[in-house]
C-alpha positions in Angstrom: 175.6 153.9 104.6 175.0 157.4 106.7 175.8 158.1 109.5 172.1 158.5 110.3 170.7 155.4 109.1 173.9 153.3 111.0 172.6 155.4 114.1 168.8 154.4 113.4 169.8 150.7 112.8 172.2 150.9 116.4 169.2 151.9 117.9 167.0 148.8 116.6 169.8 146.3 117.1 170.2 148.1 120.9 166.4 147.3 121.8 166.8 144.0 120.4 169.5 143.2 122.4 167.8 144.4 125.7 164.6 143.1 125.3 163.1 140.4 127.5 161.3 138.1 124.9 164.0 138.3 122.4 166.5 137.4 125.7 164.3 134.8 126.7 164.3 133.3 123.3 167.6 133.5 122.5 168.7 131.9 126.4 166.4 129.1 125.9 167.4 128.2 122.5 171.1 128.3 123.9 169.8 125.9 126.9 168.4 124.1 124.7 171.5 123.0 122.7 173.7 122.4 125.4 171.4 120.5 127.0 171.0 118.4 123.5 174.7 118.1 123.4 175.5 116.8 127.2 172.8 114.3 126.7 174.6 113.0 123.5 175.9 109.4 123.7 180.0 109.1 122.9 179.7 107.6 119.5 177.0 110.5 118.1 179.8 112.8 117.5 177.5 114.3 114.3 174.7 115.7 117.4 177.2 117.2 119.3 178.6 119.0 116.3 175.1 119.9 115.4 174.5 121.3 118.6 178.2 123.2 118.7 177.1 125.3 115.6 173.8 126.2 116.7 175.5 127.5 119.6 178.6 129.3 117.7 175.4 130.5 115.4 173.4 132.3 118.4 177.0 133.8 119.7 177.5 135.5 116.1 174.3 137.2 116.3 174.8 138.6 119.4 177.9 139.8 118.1 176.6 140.7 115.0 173.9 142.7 116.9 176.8 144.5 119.2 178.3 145.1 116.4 175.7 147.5 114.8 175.7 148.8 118.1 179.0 149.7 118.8 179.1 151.3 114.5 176.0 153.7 115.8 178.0 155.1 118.3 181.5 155.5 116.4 178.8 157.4 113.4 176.6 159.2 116.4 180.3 160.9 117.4 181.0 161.6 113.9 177.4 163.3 113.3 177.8 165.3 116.6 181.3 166.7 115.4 179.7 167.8 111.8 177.6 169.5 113.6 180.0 171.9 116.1 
C-alpha cells in the first residue's frame, strides 16, 4: 500500500477514533457487557465468556484502529523525507 493511501486511511481511522457518537457507541456497548457479565449467576459460565469476548472484540478494534493510526504517521515521515 502507499504511503499516501496508509496516510488517508490514518486519517479516517483518526476521526473515528475521536468522534463522539462512535465513542458513545463503542463505551456503551462495553458497559453493556460488563454489566451482562457481573449480573451472571455462578453456574452460567457460557454468558460470562460470551460477554469476555465481546469485550476482548471491542479492545481489538480500538487497537486495530490505533494501529492504522500510528502506520499513517511512520508513512507521513517517510513521504516528508522523499520529499527534502
Amino acid at each position: 500500500m502507499e504511503n499516501e493511501e496508509l496516510v488517508r486511511k490514518g486519517r479516517k481511522a483518526s476521526q473515528l477514533l475521536e468522534d463522539e457518537t462512535f465513542n458513545l457507541a463503542i463505551n456503551k456497548m462495553e458497559n453493556d457487557q460488563l454489566w451482562y457479565f457481573r449480573s451472571t449467576k455462578p453456574e452460567e459460565s457460557s454468558k460470562r465468556e460470551i460477554a469476555w469476548s465481546m469485550l476482548k472484540a471491542i479492545d481489538n478494534l480500538k487497537i486495530e484502529l490505533q494501529k492504522i493510526v500510528d502506520n499513517a504517521k511512520v508513512a507521513q515521515r517517510a513521504i516528508e523525507r522523499a520529499n527534502k
